[in-house]
MARFI-817442 format. One record per atom (N, C-alpha, C): residue number from 1; atom name; y negated, z negated, x negated. Coordinates in nm, 2 decimals. Atoms other than C-alpha are relative to their C-alpha. Last residue first. Layout:
BEGIN
NUM  CA  Y  Z  X
...
***
This chain:
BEGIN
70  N  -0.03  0.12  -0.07
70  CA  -8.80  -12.99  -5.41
70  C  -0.13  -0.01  0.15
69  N  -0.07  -0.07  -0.08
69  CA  -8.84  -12.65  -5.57
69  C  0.03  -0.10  0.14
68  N  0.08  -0.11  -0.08
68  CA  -9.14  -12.76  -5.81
68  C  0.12  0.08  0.15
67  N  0.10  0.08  -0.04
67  CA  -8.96  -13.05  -5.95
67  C  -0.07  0.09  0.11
66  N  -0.08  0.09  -0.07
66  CA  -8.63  -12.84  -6.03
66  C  -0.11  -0.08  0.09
65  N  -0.04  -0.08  -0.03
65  CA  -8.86  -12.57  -6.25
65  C  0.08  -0.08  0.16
64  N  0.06  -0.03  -0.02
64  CA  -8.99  -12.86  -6.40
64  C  0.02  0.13  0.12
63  N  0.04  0.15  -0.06
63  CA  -8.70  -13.03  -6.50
63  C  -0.11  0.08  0.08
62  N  -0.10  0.00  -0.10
62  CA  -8.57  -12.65  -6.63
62  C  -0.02  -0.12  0.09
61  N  0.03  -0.14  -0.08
61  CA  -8.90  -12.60  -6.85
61  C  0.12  0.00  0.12
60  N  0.13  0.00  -0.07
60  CA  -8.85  -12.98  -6.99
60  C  -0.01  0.15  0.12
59  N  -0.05  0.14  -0.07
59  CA  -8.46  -12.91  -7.07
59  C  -0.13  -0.03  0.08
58  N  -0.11  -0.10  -0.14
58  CA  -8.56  -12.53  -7.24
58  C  -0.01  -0.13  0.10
57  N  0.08  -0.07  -0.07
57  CA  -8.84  -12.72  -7.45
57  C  0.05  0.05  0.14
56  N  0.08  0.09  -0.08
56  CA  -8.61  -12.97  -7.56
56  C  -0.09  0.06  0.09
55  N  -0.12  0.07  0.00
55  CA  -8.35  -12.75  -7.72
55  C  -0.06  -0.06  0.14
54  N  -0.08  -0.11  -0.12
54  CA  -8.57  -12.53  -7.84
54  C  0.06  -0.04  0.11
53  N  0.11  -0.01  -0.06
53  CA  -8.75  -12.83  -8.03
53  C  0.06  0.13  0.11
52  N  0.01  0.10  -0.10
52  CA  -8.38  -12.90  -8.14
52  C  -0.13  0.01  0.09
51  N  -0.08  -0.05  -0.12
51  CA  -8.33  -12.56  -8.25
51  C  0.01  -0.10  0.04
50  N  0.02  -0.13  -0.10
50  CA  -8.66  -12.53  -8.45
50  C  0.12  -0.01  0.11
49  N  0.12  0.03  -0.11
49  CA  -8.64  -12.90  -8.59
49  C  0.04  0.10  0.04
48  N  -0.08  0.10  -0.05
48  CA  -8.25  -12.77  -8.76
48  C  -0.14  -0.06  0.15
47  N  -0.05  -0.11  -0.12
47  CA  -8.42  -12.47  -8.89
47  C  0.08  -0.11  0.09
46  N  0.08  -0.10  -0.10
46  CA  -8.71  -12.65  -9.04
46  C  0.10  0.04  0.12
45  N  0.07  0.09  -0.05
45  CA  -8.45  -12.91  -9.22
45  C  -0.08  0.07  0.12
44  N  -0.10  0.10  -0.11
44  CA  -8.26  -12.65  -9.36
44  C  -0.04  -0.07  0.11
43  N  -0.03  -0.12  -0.11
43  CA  -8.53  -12.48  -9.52
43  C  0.09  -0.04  0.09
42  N  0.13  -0.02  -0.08
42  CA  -8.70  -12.81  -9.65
42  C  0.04  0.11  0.10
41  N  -0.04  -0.05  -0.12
41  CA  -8.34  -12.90  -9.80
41  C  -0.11  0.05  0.13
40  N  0.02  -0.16  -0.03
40  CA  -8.39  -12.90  -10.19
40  C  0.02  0.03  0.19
39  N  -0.14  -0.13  -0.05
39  CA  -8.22  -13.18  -10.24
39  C  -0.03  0.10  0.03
38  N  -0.04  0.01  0.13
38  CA  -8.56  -13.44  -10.34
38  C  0.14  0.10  -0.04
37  N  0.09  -0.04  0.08
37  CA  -8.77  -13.31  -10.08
37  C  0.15  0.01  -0.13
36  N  0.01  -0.09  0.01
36  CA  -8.50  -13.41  -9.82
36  C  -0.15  0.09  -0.12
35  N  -0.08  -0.07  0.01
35  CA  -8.46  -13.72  -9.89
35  C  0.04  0.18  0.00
34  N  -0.02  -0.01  0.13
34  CA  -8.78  -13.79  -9.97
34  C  0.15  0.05  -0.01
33  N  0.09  -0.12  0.03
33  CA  -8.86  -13.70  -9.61
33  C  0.01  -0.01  -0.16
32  N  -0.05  -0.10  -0.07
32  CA  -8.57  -13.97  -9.48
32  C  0.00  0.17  -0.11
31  N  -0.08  0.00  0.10
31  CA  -8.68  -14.21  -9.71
31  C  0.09  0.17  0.06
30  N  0.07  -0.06  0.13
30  CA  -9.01  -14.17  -9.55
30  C  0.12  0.01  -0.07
29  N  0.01  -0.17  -0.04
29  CA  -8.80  -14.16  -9.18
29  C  -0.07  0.07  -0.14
28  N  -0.15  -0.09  0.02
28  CA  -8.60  -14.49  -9.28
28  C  -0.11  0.11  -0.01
27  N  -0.06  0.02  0.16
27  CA  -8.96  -14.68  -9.43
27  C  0.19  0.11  0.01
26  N  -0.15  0.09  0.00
26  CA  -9.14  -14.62  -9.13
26  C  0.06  0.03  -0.09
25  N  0.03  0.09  0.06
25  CA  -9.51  -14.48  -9.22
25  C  0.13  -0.10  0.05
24  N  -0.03  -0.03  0.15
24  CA  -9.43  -14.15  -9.07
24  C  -0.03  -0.11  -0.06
23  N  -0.15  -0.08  -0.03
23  CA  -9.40  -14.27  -8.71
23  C  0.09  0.00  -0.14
22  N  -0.05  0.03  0.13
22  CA  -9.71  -14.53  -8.76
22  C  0.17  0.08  -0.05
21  N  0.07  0.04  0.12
21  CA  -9.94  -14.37  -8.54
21  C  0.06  -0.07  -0.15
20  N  0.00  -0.13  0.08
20  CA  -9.72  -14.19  -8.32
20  C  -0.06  -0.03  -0.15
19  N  0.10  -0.14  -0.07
19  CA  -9.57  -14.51  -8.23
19  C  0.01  0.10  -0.05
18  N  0.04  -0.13  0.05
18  CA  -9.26  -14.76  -8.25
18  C  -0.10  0.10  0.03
17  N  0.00  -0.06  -0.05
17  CA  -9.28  -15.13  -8.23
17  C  -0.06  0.16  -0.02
16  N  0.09  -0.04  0.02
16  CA  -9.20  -15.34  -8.51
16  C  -0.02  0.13  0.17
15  N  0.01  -0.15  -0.07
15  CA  -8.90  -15.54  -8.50
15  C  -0.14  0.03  0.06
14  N  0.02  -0.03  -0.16
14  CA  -8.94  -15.89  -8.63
14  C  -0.02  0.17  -0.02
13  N  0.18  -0.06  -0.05
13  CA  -8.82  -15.91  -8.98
13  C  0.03  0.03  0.11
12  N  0.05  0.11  0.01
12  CA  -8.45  -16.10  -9.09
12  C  -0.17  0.04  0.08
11  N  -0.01  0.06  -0.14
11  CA  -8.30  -15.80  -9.04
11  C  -0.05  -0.11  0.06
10  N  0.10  -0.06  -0.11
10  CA  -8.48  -15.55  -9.25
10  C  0.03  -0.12  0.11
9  N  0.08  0.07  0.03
9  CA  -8.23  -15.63  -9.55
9  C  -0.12  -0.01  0.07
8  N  -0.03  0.14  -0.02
8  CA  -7.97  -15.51  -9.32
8  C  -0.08  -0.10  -0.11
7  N  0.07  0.05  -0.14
7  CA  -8.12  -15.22  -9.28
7  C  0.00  -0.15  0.03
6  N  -0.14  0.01  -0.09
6  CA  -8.09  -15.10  -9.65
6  C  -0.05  -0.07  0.15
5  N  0.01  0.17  -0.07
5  CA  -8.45  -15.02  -9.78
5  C  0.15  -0.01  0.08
4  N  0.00  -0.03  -0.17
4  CA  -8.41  -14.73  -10.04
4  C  0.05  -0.12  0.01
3  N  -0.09  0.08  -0.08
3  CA  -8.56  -14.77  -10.35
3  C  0.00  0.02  0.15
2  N  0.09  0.12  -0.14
2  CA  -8.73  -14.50  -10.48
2  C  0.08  -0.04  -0.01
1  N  -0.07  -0.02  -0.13
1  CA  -8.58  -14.36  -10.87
1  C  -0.06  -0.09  0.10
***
């Protein structure tokens, strides 16, 4: 079985700054992707990204939309 990193064993470490480059190499979001491997939830998961990327897309396309009228 992984070990999962509690946060509060984390707290003692300087805070890492977040990129693209190390997005997937953070220890919540791999525990994250194991979590979902290991429960069966990959379909779940997709449909959840799809209506947040929806989500975001519409919000951008409506900023934009606002920008251009000004």
């Amino acid at each position: 079985m992984s070990k999962i990193i509690n946060l509060d064993e984390k707290a003692g470490q300087p805070t890492e700054v977040m990129t693209i480059k190390n997005f997937r190499t953070n220890g919540d979001i791999e525990n994250f992707y194991r979590y979902i491997h290991d429960n069966g939830l990959r379909r779940e998961a997709f449909m959840l990204m799809e209506y947040a990327i929806s989500k975001v897309a519409k919000a951008r396309k409506g900023k934009r939309k606002a920008a251009t009228l000004q």
